[in-house]
VOBA-1610 file (N, C-alpha, C; in pm, whole numbers, padded with zeros to 5 digits, always signed):
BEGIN
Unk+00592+03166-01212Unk+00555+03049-01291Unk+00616+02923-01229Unk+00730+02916-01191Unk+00825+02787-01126Unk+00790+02789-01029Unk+00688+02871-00921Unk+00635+02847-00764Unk+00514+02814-00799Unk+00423+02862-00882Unk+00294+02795-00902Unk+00335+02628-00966Unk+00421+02609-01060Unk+00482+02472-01081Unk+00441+02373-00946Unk+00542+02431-00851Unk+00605+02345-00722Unk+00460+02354-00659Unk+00366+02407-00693Unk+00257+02430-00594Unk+00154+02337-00642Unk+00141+02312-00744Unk+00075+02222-00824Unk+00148+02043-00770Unk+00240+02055-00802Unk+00323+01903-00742Unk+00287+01869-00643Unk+00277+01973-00529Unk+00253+01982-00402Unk+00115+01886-00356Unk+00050+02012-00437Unk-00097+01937-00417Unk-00125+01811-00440Unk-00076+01758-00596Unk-00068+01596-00640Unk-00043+01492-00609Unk+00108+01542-00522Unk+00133+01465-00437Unk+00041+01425-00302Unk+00003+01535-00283Unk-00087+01524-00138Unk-00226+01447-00175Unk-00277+01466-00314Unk-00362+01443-00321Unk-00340+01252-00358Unk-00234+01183-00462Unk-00166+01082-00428Unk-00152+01034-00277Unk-00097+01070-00175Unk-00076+01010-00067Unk-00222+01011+00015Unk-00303+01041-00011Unk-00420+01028+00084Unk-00492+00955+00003Unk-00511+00969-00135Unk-00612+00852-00215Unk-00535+00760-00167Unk-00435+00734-00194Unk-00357+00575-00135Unk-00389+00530-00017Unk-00371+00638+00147Unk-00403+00557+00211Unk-00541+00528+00254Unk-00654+00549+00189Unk-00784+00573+00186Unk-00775+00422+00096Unk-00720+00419+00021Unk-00763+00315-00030Unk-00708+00187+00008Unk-00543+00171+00092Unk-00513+00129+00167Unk-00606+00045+00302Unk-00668+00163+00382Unk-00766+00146+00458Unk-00887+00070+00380Unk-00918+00082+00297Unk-01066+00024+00246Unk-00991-00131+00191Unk-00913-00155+00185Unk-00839-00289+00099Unk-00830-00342+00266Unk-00777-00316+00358Unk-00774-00347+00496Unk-00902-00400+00535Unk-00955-00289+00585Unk-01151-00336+00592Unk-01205-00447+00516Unk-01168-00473+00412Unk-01243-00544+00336Unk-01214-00723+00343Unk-01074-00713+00403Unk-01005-00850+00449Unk-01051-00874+00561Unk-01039-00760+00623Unk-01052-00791+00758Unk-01240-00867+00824Unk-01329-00827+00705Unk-01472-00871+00712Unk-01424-01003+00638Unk-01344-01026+00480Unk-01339-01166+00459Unk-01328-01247+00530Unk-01203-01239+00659Unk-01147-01296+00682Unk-01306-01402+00836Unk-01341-01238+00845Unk-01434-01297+01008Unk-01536-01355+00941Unk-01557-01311+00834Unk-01723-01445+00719Unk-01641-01551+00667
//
């Protein structure tokens, strides 16, 4: 039960750090076209 716990976190986290930098990247892109129009 306490390793499926940690395994679950695991994932959330992972799944947290890649929506971020995905969305990171798309907040980037999106300046980066403001900036050249």
């Amino acid at each position: 039960m306490i390793i499926k716990s940690f395994v679950v976190i695991d994932f959330s986290e992972l799944f947290a750090t890649i929506y971020l930098s995905n969305l990171l990247t798309d907040v980037t892109s999106y300046i980066n076209h403001s900036a050249i129009a």
